[in-house]
C-alpha positions as CSV (number, residue, x, y, z in Angstrom):
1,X,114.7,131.4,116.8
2,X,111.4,130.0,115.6
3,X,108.7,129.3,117.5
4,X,108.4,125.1,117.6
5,X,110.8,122.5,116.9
6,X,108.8,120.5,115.4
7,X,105.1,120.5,113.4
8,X,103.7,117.8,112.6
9,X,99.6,116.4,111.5
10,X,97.4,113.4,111.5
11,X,94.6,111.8,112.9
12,X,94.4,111.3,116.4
13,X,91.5,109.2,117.9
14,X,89.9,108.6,121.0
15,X,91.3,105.2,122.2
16,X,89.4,102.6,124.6
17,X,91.7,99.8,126.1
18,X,90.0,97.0,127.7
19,X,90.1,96.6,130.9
20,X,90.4,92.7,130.7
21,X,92.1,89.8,129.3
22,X,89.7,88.3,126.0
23,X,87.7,88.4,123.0
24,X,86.8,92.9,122.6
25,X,83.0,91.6,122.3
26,X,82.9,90.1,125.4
27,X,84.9,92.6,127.0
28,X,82.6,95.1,129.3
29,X,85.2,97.8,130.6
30,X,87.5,99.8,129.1
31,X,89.7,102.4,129.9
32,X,90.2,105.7,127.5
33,X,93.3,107.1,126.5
34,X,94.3,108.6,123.1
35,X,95.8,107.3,120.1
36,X,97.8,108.5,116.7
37,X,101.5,108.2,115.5
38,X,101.6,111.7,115.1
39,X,100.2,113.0,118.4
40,X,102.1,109.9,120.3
41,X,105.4,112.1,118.4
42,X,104.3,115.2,119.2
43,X,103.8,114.2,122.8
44,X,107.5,112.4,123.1
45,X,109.2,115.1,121.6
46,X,107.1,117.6,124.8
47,X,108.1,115.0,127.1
48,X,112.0,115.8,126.0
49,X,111.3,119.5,126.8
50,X,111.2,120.6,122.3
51,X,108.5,122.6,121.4
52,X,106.2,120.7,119.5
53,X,103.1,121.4,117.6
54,X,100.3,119.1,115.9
55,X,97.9,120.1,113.0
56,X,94.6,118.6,112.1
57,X,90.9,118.5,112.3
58,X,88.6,116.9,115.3
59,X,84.7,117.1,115.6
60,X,82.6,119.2,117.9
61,X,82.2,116.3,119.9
62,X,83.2,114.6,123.2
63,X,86.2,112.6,121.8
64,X,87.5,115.8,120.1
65,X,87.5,117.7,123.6
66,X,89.2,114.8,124.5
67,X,92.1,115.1,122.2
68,X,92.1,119.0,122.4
69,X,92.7,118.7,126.4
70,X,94.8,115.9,126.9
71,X,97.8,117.4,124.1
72,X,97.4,120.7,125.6
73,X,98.4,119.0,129.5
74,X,101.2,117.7,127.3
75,X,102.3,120.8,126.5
76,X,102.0,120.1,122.6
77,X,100.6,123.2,120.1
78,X,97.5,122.5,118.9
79,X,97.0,126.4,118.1
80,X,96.3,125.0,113.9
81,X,93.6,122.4,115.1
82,X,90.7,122.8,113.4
83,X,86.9,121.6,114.6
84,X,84.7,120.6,112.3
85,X,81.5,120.7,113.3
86,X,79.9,118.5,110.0
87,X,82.4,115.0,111.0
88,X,83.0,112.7,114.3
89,X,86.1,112.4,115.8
90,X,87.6,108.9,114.7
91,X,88.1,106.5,117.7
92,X,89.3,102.8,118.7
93,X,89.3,99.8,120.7
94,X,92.1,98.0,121.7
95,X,91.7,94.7,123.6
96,X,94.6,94.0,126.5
97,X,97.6,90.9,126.3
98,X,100.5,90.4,128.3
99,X,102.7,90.3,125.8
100,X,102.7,91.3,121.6
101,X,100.4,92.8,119.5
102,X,96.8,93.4,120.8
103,X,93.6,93.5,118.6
104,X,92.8,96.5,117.7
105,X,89.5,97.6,115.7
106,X,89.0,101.2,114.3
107,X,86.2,103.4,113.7
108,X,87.3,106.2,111.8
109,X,85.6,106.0,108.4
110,X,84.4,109.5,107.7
111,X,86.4,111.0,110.8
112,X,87.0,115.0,110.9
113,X,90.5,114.1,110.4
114,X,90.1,112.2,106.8
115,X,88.3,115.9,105.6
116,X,91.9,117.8,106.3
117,X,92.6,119.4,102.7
118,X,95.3,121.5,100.9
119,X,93.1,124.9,101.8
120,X,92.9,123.8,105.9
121,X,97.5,124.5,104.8
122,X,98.7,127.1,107.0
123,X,102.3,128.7,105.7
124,X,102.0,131.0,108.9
125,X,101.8,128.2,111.3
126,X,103.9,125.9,109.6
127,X,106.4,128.6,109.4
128,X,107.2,128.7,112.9
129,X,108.6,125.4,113.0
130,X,112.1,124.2,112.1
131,X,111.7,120.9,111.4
132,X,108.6,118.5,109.7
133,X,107.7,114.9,110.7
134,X,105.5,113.2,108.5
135,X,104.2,109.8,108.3
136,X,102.1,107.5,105.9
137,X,99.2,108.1,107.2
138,X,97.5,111.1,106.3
139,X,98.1,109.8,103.0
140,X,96.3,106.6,103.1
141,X,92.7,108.2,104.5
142,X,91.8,110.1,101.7
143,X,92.9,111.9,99.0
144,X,92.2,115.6,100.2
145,X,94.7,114.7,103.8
146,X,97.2,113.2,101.0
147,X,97.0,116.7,99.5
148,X,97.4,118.4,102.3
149,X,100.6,116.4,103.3
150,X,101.9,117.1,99.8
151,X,101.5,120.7,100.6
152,X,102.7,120.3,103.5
153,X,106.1,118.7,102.6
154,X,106.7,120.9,99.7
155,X,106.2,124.7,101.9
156,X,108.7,123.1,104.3
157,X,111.3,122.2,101.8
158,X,111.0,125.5,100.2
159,X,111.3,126.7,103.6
160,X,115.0,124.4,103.7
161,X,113.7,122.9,106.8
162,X,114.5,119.5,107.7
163,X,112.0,116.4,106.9
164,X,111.4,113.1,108.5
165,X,109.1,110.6,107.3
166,X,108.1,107.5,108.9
167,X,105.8,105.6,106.6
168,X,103.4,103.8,109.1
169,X,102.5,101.3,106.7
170,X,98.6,100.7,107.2
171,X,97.4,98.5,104.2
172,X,94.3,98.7,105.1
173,X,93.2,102.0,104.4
174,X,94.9,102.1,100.8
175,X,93.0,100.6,97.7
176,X,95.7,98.5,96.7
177,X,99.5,97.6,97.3
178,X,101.3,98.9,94.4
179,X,99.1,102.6,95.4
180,X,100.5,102.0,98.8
181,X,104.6,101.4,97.8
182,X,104.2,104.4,95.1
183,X,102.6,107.1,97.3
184,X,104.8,106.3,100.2
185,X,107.8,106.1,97.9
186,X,106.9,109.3,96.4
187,X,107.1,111.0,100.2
188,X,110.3,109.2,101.6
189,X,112.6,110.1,98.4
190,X,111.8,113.8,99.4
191,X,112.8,113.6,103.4
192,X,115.9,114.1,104.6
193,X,115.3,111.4,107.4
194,X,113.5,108.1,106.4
195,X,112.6,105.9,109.4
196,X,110.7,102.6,108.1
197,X,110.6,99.2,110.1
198,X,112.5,95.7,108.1
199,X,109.6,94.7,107.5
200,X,108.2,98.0,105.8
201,X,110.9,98.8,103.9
202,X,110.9,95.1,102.4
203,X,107.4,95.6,100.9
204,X,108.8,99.0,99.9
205,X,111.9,98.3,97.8
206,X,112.1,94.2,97.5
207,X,115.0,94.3,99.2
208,X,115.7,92.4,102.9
209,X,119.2,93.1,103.7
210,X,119.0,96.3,105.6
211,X,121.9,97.7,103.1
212,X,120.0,97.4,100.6
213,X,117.2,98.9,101.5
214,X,118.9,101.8,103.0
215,X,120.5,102.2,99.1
216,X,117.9,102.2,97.6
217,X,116.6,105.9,99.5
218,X,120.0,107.3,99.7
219,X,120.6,106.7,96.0
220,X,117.4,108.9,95.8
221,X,118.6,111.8,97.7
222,X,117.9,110.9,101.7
223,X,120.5,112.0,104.0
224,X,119.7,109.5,106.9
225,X,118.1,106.2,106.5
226,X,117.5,104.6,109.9
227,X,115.8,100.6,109.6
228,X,114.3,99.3,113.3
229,X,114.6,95.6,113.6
230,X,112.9,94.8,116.6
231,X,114.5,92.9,119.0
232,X,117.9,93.7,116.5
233,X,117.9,96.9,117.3
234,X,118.4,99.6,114.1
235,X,120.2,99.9,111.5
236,X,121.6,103.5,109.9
237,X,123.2,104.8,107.3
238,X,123.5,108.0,105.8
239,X,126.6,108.8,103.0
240,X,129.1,109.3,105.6
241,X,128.3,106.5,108.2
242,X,126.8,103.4,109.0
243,X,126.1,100.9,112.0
244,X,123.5,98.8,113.6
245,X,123.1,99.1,117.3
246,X,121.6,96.9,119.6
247,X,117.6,97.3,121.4
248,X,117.3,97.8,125.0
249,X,115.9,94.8,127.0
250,X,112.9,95.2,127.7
251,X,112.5,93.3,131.4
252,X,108.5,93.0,129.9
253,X,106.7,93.3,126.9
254,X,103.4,94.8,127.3
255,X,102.2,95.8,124.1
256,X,104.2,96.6,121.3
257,X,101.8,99.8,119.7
258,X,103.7,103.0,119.8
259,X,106.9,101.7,120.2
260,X,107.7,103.0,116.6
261,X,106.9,106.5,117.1
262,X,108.9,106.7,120.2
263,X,111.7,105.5,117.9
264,X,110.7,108.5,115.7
265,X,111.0,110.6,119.0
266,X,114.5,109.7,120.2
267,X,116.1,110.3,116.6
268,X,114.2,113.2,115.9
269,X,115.2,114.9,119.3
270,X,118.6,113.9,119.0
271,X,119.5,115.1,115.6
272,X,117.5,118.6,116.7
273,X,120.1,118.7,119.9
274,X,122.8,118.2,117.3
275,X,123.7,114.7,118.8
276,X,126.1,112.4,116.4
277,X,123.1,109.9,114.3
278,X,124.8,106.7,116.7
279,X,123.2,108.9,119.6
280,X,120.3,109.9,117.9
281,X,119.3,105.8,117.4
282,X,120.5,105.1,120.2
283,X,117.5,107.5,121.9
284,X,115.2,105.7,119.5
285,X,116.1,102.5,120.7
286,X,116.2,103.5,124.2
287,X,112.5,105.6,124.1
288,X,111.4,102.3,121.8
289,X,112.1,99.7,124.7
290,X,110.3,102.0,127.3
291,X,107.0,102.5,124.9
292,X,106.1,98.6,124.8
293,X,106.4,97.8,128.6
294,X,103.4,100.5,128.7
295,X,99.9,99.5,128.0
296,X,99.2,102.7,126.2
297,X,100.3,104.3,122.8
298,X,102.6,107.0,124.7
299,X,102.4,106.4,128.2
300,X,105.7,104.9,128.7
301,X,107.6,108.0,126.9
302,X,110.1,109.5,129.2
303,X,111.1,113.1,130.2
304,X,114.7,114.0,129.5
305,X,115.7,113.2,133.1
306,X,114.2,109.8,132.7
307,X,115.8,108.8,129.5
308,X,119.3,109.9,130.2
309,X,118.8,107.8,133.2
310,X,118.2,104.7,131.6
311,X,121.4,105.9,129.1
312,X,123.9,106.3,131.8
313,X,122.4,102.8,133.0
314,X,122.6,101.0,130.1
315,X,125.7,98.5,128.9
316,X,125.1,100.2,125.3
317,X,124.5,103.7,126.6
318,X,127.7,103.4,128.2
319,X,129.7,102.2,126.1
């Protein structure tokens, strides 16, 4: 039996939420917590009890410490994380709403993370693990992280592990469009697992009908394509099977950041339990209606106990 479940890398920041309602230059407190689609997975997939691992480089500073503590009380690996004692750990502010997608400003040029490269690759550590989740991420902050992920994906499928790649579509950090759709492209035709949102994987293919878009990666050689649709729930199909199943209700929606990558969590976990994909997405959805009735990026992930709860509660989860 390996080691971890799971590896994956990324950058993880330092996260300040404001305290209160308004404009983030007029707020005055904040509260800290931690961000980064790959630690908020790493954390969900702990939460479930798998043995997860992250990768990736922090500074020698405060906010570093900060990451380094708070995935270690999660119980997530971070034996392969790397300080760097020349670059700052990257960090945000977020400002707080009732309902939808806050503002959120970043301050991360230059980070410890963006100066991850192909020789930082570990085959040992990445070894241990049985399964790879990748997003679009790395690949978007510079070129030596995009490297590194390349390396990354290509040990592990020598390996014949299984891949998942979430593309995290952040067009802002890429120097154009067409780079964005190519490089991402490139990645997702190589996973076994793609997990983009509608909206994503319309900028990615040109298509909008879900079965389309699915198409267009299985024709490529993914096994699994599975589309969220926000309040529509998800859409999957692989070459066997296809469906869309309904979201959770959500009694309120607090703030829609993270809600993704506990999507990411509930399939990942349930294809690594050997659950059938409608149960796999059907953990996404469930994990995904928890994460935005929580003000923070992860704070509303459930334990095992907590989410077969809301399953065995549920008119979908029982079916």
């Amino acid at each position: 039996m390996k080691e971890l479940d799971v590896v994956t890398f990324g950058e993880a920041m330092a996260m300040f939420i404001a305290a209160e309602k308004g404009p983030l230059h007029e707020v005055k407190q904040f509260n800290r917590e931690l961000a980064g689609a790959e630690t908020n997975v790493a954390i969900g997939l702990a939460k479930l009890g798998l043995r997860a691992g992250w990768a990736s480089k922090v500074g020698r500073d405060a906010f570093g410490d900060f990451i380094i503590q708070r995935l270690n009380s999660e119980s997530v690996d971070i034996s392969r994380v790397l300080a760097d004692k020349d670059h700052p750990t990257g960090f945000q502010i977020k400002s707080k709403v009732d309902k939808g997608d806050p503002e959120v400003q970043y301050f991360r040029k230059g980070s410890a993370a963006s100066f991850l490269e192909k020789s930082d690759f570990s085959e040992e550590y990445f070894s241990k693990a049985r399964h790879l989740h990748l997003t679009g991420i790395p690949l978007a902050i510079s070129l030596s992280a995009r490297e590194f992920s390349h390396e990354a994906l290509s040990f592990m499928k020598k390996e014949k592990n299984t891949i998942s790649f979430d593309p995290n579509l952040r067009p802002g950090l890429w120097n154009s469009k067409q780079e964005m759709i190519e490089e991402i492209n490139r990645m997702a035709v190589q996973a076994d697992y793609f997990l983009p949102g509608i909206e994503e994987g319309e900028v990615l293919t040109g298509f909008k009908d879900p079965c389309d878009i699915a198409s267009f990666y299985l024709e490529k050689g993914v096994k699994l394509v599975v589309i969220k649709l926000g309040e529509n729930g998800a859409y999957y199909e692989s070459l066997k099977e296809k469906g869309t199943i309904p979201s959770f209700k959500a009694d309120k929606v607090i703030d829609t950041v993270g809600a993704g990558d506990g999507f990411a969590v509930g399939v990942i976990s349930g294809i690594l339990e050997n659950l059938s994909v409608y149960e796999s997405v059907l953990r996404g959805n469930a994990i995904g209606s928890l994460a935005v009735q929580s003000p923070g990026d992860n704070d509303g992930y459930p334990t095992k106990d907590e989410l077969q709860d809301l399953l065995n509660n549920s008119l979908i989860g029982g079916r």
